[in-house]
C-alpha positions as CSV (number, residue, x, y, z in Angstrom):
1,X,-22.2,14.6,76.7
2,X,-25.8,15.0,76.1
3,X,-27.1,13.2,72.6
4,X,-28.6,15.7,69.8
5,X,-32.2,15.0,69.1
6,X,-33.3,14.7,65.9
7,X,-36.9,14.7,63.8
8,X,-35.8,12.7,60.4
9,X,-37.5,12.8,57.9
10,X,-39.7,9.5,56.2
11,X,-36.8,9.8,52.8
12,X,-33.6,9.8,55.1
13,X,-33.8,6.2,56.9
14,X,-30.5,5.2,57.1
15,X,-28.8,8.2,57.8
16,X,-31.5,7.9,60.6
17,X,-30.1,4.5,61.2
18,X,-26.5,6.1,61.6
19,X,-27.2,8.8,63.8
20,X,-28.7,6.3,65.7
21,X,-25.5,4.3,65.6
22,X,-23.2,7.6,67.1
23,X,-25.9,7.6,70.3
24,X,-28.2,10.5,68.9
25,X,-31.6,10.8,69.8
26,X,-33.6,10.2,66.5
27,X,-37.0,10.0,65.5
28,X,-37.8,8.4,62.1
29,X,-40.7,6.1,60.8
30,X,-42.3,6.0,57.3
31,X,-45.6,8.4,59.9
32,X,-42.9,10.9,60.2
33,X,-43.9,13.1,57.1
34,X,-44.9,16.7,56.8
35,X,-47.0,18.1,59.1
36,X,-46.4,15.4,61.4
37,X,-42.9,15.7,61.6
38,X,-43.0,19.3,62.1
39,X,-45.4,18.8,65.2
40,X,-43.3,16.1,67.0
41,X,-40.1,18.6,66.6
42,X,-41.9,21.2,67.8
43,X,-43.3,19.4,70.7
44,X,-40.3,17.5,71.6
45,X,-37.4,20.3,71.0
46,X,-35.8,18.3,67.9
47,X,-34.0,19.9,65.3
48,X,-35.7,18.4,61.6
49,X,-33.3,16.9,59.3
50,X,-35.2,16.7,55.5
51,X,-34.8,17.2,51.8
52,X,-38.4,18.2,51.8
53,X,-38.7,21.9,50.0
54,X,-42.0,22.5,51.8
55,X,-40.6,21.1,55.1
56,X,-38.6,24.1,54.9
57,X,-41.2,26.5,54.3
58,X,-43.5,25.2,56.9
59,X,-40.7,24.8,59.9
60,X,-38.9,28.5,59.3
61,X,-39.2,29.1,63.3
62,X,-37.8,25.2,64.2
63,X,-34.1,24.2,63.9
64,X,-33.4,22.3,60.6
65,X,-31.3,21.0,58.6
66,X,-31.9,20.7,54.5
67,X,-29.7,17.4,53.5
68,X,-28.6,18.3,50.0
69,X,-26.6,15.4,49.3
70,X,-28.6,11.7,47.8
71,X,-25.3,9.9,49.9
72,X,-25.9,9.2,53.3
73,X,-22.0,9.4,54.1
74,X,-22.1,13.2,52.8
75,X,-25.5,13.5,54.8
76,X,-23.9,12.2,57.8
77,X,-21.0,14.8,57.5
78,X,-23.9,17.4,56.8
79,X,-25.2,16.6,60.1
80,X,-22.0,16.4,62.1
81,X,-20.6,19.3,60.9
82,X,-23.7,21.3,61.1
83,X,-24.5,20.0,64.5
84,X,-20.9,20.2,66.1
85,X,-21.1,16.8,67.7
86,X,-18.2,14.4,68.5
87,X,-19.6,10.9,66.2
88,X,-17.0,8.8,68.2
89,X,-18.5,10.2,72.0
90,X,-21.5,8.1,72.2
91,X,-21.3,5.2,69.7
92,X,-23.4,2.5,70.3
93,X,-25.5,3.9,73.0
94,X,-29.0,3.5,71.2
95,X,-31.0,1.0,69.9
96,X,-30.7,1.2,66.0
97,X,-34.2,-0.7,65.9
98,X,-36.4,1.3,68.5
99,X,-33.8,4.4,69.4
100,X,-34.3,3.3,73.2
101,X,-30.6,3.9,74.8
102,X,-29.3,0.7,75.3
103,X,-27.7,-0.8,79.1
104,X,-25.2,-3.2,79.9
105,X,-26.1,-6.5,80.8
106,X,-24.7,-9.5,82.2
107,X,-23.0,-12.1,79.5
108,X,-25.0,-15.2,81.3
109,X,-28.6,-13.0,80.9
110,X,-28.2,-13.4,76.7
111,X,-26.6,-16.7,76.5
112,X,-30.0,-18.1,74.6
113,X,-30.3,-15.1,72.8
114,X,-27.2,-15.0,70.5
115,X,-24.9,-17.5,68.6
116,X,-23.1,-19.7,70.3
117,X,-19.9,-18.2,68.2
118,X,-21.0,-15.0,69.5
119,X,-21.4,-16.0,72.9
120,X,-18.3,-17.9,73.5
121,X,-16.1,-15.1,71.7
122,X,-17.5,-11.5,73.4
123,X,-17.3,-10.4,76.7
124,X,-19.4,-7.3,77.3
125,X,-23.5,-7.4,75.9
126,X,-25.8,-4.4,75.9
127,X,-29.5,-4.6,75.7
128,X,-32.6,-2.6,74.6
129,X,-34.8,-2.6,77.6
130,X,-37.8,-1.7,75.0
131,X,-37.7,-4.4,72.2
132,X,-35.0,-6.5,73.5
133,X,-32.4,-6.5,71.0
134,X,-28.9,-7.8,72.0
135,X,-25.9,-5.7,70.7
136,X,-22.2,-6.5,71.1
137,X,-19.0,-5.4,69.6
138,X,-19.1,-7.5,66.5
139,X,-17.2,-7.0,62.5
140,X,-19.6,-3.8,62.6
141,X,-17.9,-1.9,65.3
142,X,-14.8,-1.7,63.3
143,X,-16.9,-0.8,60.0
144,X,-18.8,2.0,61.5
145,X,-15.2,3.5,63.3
146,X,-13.7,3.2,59.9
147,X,-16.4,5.0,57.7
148,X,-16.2,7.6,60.1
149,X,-12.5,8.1,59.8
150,X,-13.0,8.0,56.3
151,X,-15.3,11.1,56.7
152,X,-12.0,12.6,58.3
153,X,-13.3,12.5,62.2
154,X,-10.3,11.5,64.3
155,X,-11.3,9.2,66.9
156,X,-9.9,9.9,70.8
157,X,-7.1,7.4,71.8
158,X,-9.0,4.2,73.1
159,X,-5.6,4.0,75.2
160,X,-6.5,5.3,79.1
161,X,-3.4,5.4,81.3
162,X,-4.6,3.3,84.3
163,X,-7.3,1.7,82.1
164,X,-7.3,-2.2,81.3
């Protein structure tokens, strides 16, 4: 499944931050403002998710979204919904820092890079190869699954037949 890519706008950080956490493509940065944003959806095919009124105005020819909601859980639904994406499909996937997708890496190249706790107790490590942040599958995994089961998406059986 190919990621959604999105322009968000400078007032929507951390639902920028979450669709960042399901594996979408997102742009967002306190530059990203107006006529800026506009540009860099137009030139790189993203659809603009604002509550700017005269974001609206200006970007009638570009896909956009207009987030009505101040909560970033009913933003998030906004976007899902609006979007037709599966949040579960790609979680994880990005760099929530940079946006860069992230890549597995062996568990001995990040053995000075993370808490000793954290390194004696996980098995699997991903990287960003742009800024170099470490993720693993920590007390936020099960946070992020269960807000968006609270949003009512159902998540695909983690059970595979075969699978270990």
């Amino acid at each position: 499944m190919i990621a959604q890519r999105f322009a968000v706008d400078k007032m929507l950080g951390r639902l920028a931050t979450w669709l960042r956490l399901l594996g979408q493509d997102t742009i967002y940065g306190s530059h990203l403002g107006g006529g800026t944003l506009i540009r860099r959806a137009r030139n790189e095919g993203r659809t603009i998710l604002t509550r700017d009124h005269r974001a609206l105005r200006a970007a009638r020819e570009l896909p956009l979204v207009f987030i009505v909601s101040n909560d970033f859980r009913e933003q998030l639904r906004q976007v899902i919904d609006a979007c037709r994406f599966d949040p579960f499909a790609q979680l994880f996937s990005r760099c929530t820092r940079c946006n860069t997708p992230v890549s597995a890496v062996p568990k001995a190249d990040v053995a000075e890079r993370v808490p000793p706790y954290v390194f004696e107790t996980q098995q699997r490590f991903a990287c960003c190869s742009r800024c170099g942040r470490v993720y693993w599958a920590g007390t936020h995994d099960a946070r992020v699954r269960e807000q968006l089961r609270a949003l009512g998406y159902t998540e695909p059986s983690a059970t595979v037949p075969g699978g270990d």
